[in-house]
N, C-alpha and C positions, 0 to 999 in steps of 0.2 A: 762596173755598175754604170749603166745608163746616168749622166750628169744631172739630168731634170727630175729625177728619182734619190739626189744628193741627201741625205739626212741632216741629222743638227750635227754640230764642231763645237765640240769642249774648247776649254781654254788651252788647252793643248798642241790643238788640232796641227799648226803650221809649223811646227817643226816637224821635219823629216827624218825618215829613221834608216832609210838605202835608198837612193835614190838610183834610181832607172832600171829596176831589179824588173826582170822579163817575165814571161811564162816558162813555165817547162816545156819544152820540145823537142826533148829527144828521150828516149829511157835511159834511166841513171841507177849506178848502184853506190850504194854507199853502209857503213856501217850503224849510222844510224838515221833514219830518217823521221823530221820531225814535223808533224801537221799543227801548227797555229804558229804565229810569231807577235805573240804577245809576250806578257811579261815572265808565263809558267813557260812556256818555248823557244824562246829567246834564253832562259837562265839553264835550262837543261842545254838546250845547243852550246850554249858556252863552258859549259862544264863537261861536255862532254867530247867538244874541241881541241880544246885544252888541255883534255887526256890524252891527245894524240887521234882519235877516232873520227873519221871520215860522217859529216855529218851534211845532212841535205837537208833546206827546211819550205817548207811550203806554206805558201797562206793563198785564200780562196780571193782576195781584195790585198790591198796594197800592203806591204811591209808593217806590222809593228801599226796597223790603225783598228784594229778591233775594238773590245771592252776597254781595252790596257790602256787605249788612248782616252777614256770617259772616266776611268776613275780619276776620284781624289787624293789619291795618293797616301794615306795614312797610316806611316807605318809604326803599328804598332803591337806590343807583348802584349797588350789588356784582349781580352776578349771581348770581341763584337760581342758575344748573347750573354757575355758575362761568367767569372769562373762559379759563381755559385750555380746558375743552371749546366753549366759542363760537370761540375761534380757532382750533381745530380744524376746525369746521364752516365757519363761515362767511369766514375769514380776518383780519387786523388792524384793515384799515379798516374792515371792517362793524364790528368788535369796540369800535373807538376811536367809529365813529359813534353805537353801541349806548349806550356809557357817554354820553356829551356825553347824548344825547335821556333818557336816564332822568334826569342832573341838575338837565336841564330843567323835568322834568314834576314834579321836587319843588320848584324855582323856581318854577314855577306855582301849586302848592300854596299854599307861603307868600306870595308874591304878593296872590295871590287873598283868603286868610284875610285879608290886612292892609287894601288898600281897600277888602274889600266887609266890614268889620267883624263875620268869623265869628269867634262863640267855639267855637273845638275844637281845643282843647288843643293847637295846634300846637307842636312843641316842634325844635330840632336838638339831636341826640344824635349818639354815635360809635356805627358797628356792630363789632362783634366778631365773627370766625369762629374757634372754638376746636378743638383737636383732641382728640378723643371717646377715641381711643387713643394709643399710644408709635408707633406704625407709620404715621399719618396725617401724620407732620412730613414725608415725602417731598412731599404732595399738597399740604399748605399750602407749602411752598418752591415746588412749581410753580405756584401759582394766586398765591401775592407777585409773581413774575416775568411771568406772564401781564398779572395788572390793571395791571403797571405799564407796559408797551406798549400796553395800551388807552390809557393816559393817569390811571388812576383811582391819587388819594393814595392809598396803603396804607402803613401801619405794621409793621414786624414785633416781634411782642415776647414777654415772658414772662407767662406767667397769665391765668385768669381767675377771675372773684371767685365762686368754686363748691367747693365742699366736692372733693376729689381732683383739681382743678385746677386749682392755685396754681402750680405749677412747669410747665403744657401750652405747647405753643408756640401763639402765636394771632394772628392779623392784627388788626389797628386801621384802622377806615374812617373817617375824619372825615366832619362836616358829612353825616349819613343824618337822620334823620327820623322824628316819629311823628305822629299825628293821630287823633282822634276821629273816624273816616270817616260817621256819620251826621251828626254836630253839619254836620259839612264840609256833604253833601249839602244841606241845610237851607236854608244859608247860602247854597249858589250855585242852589237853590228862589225863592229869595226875590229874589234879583237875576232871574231867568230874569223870572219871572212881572210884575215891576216892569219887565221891556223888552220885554213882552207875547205872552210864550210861555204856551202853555196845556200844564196837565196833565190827562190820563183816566188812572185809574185801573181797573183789573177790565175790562178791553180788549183780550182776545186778536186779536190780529190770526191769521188765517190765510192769505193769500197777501201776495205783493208783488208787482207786476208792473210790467214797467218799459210806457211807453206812447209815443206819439208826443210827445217834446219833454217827457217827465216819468215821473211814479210813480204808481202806484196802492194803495195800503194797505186791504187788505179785512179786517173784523174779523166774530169771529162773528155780531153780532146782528146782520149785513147793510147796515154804517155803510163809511164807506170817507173815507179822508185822501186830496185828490189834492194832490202838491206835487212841485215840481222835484227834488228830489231827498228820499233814504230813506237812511236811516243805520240798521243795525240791529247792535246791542249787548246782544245777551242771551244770555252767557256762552258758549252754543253758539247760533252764525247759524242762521236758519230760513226764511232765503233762497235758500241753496244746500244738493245732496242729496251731494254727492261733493266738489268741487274743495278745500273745505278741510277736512272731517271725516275723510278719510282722512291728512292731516298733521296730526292732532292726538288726543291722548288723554286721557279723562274719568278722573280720581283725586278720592278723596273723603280729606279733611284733616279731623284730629280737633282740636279746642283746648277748653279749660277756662281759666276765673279765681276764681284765689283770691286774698283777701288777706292782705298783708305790711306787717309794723311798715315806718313808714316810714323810709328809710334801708338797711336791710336790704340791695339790692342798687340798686349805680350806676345812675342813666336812662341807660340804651342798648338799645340793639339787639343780642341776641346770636343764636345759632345755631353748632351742630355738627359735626361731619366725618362722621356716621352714614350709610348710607342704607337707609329713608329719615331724613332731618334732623330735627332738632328745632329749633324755634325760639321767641324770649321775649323778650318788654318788659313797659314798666313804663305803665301809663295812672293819671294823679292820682287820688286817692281822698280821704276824707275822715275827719276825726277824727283824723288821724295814720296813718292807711294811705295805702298805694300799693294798686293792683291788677294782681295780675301775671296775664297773659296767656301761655300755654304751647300750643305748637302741635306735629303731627306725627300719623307712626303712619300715613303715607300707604297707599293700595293703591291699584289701578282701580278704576274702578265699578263697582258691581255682583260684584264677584266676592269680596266677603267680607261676613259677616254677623255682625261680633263686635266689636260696638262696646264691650258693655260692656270686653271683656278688653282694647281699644286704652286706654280711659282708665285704667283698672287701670294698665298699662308706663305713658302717659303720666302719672300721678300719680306713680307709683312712682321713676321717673325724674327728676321734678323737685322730690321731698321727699327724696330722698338729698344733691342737688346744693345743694339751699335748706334747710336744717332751719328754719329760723325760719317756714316758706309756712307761713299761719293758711288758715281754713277753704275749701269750695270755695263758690264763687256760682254758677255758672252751668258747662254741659257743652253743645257744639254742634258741628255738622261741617257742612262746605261741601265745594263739587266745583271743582276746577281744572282748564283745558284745561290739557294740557301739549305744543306746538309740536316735534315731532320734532327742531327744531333748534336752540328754546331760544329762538326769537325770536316775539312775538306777531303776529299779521296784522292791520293797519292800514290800512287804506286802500280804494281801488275793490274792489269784488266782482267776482272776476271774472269778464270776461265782460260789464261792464255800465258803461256811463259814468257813469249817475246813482243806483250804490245803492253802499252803501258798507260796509264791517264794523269791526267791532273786536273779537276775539277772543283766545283763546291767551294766555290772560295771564302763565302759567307761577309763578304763584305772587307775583307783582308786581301783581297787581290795580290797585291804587293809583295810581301810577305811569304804569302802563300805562294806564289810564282817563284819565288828565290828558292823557298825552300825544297821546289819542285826539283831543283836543278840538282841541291844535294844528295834529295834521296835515291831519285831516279837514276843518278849518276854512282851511286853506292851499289843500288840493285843488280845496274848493265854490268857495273867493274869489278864487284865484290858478291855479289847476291845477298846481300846485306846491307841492312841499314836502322840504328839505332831506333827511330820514330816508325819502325814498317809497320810496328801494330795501331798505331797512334793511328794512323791516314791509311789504313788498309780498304780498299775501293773495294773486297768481299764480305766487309763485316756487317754482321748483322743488327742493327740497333735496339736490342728487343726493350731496352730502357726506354727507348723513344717510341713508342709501338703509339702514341696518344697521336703523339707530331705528325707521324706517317701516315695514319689512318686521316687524320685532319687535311694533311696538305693534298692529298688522294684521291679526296672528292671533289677535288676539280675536274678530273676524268671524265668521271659518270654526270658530273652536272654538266659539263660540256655536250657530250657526247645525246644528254636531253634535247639538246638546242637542234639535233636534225629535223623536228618532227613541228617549232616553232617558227612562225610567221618570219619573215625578213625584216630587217629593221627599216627600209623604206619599198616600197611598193613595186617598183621600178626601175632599174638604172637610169632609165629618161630622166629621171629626178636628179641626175648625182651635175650638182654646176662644177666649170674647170677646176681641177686642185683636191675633188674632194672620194672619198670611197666609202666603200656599206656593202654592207651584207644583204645580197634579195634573195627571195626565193624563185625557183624557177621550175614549175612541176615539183618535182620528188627532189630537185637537186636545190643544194647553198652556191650561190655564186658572190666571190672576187670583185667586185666592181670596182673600177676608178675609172675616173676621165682625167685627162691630164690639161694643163694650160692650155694647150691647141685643139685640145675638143675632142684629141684622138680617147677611143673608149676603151679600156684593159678588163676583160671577162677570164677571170680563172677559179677553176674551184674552190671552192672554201674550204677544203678538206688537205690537211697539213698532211704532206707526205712521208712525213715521221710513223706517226701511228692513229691517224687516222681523224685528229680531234680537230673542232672548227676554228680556223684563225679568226681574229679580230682586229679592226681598221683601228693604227694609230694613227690620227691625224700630226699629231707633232714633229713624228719620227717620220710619216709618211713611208707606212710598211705595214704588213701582216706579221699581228705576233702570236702567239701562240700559247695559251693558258696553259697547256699540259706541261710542256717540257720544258718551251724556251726558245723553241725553232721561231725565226724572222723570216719573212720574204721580201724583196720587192711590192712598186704596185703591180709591175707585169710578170709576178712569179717567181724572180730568180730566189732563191736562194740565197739569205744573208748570213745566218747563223744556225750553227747546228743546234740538238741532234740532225736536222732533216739537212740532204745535201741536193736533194733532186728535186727541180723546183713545181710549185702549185701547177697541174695542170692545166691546158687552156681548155677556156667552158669554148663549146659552139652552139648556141641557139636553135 
């Protein structure tokens, strides 16, 4: 990626996770080949390394700096949407299978850090779910009752340690988890590469294709991976055009870290009754600080442009609750699939014996990427895996048929926006730094100008499947309301599903 087109850097950001890793430049066979090197890519490569199996891993930008590097890191057995709406959807058993496989894949976690001797910060902590108002004690009485039929320890108690919430009612999760999620990455780099997996970096792939008795992995410079099987983990699949991108929807999550005297507040894991939530832990710091990390302020993609005013509420919000929170370090946002039915898609692509996904992470990233590593490694070596109905990538939600239909009409409401006005008149209008959407005859155009005044025209038309990006000014990118896809300001391709970038408009 073009430097002056840089996006924001999480708290994360400057740790490395391979460093001097190249492109692909030659064609490669190997037995498995794996497209993303986040944290669902990185855990399947190493699980599947470690089996002995020849593994290749590709990422389109630099090693291990995707989503993986944006989240917060929270790992946790409670349920993002909560097990009383999972029991709703999916029923007990899924519900009770759901918990068991996320406790797992923090077993894995710690695990993993302790023989292959990673330092990052692995820590177990208690989660906390607190109620935000006086009227939310209904919702945590039903979600105590719910996890407890999943099978999940839950506490019920009073307080949490926040300024107007010492007296709230609020759940106790024992045994949840935190992690340095690049330090992690590093760590299972470093074992991948030592049982002789290769990394390329700056390697967009653009097709996959399944082939007689294998896979084909075709990248732009005309390089190609052939191996028995293709695992692809890049936040939104770029494998398939329909079968999972209509059960799932792209939200962008805002977080910040400041630091806090240390001591200041307990090490756990908390989060709110709001929605959308908020949620906070504490990562080691130094000199006598902690670093508190604050999350939230969710919307879909692409359809809000007001980031400053998110972290404004998100600060505002977490220095009412914290008076002691010292300055800010770092401001960043990431994008979460969010699963119509609250469960991530693991396993076969459908449709396809030898290609595989791991998506929908619903805000468990973590977790969910560990657990990728298990099942998928089950599936290649056994065809088989405990959790395969739990995260099966062809099932059909018809419990969720509300959520589906809801998240869906973002399509068709997008897809309105060809026939409306530009949102400013002109490109002449756009000053250094800034992009919008114009119209230009029948066509939407791209527009940025960058700091030097040079001006970038490319279609507004996401080469996924066809719907209109929208200018993040924060991120400095086009994002994409349907599915998830990102580009550049001059087109490239950041995030899938889309791998081929916005075309160039010419006047």
């Amino acid at each position: 990626m073009n430097v002056a087109f840089e996006r924001s850097r999480s708290y994360w950001t400057d740790q490395p996770v391979v460093e001097n890793a190249g492109a692909l430049l030659n064609d490669e066979r190997a037995d498995v080949v794996v497209i993303g090197s986040g944290i669902a890519g990185m855990s399947v490569a190493y699980e599947l390394a470690s089996a002995g199996k020849k593994v290749v891993i590709l990422d389109r930008g630099p090693i291990g700096k995707g989503m993986t590097a944006r989240t917060t890191a929270h790992l946790a057995s409670g349920s993002d949407d909560g097990f009383d709406e999972l029991i709703r959807l999916r029923g007990e058993d899924i519900a009770s299978a759901w918990r068991e496989s996320q406790q797992a894949a923090i077993d894995r976690i710690e695990s993993l850090q302790q023989t292959l001797s990673i330092d990052c910060d692995f820590r177990r902590v208690d989660g906390y779910l607190f109620a935000a108002k006086e009227e939310d004690a209904a919702s945590l009485e039903r979600e105590f009752n719910a996890a407890k039929k999943a099978g999940l320890p839950v506490i019920k108690q009073t307080g949490a340690p926040f300024v107007g919430h010492e007296n709230a009612p609020a759940l106790r999760y024992p045994n949840q988890a935190r992690v340095h999620p690049l330090k992690y990455l590093h760590g299972l780099a470093r074992a991948i590469a030592k049982a002789g997996g290769h990394f390329y970096a700056n390697t967009a792939v653009v097709a996959v294709e399944d082939e007689d008795g294998g896979v084909r992995v075709a990248t732009s410079d005309g390089r190609a991976v052939i191996a028995n099987y293709a695992v692809v983990a890049t936040n939104a699949p770029i494998s398939d055009r329909f079968a999972i991108h209509t059960k799932q929807a792209p939200y962008r999550t805002y977080a910040m870290a400041f630091e806090l005297p240390s001591g200041a507040l307990p090490d756990a894991l908390y989060w709110d009754t709001l929605d959308p939530y908020h949620y906070v832990r504490l990562q080691p710091g130094e000199d006598g600080l902690d670093i508190l990390i604050v999350g939230g302020e969710d919307h879909r993609s692409g359809e809000a442009n007001d980031a400053d005013r998110r972290f404004v509420a998100l600060e505002d919000w977490m220095r009412r609750l914290l008076p002691p929170l010292g300055k800010e370090l770092r401001r960043w946002s990431g994008q979460v699939l969010e699963p119509v039915d609250g469960v991530a898609f693991i396993g076969r692509d459908p449709g396809s014996e030898r290609l595989f996904v791991a998506t929908g992470d619903s805000g468990q990233g973590i977790t969910h990427g560990a657990l990728a590593g298990l099942i998928i490694k089950d599936l290649i070596l056994t065809g088989a895996n405990r959790w395969t109905e739990t995260y099966d990538p062809a099932r059909k939600p018809i419990s969720a048929i509300g959520e589906y239909l809801s998240e869906n009409l973002a399509t068709p409401k997008n897809f309105a926006e060809y026939v409306t006005p530009g949102e400013i008149d002109s490109w002449d209008q756009l000053k250094p730094g800034e992009g919008a959407i114009v119209r230009s005859g029948l066509s939407k155009v791209a527009a940025f100008r960058n700091e030097d005044g040079k001006l970038f025209l490319r279609s507004a038309v996401c080469s996924h499947l066809g719907c209109l990006v929208h200018w993040n000014a924060f991120e400095r990118c086009w994002d994409c309301p349907c599915h998830g896809s990102q580009f550049a300001p001059d087109g490239e391709a950041l995030n899938g599903p889309a791998f081929a970038p916005l075309q160039e408009y010419k006047p």
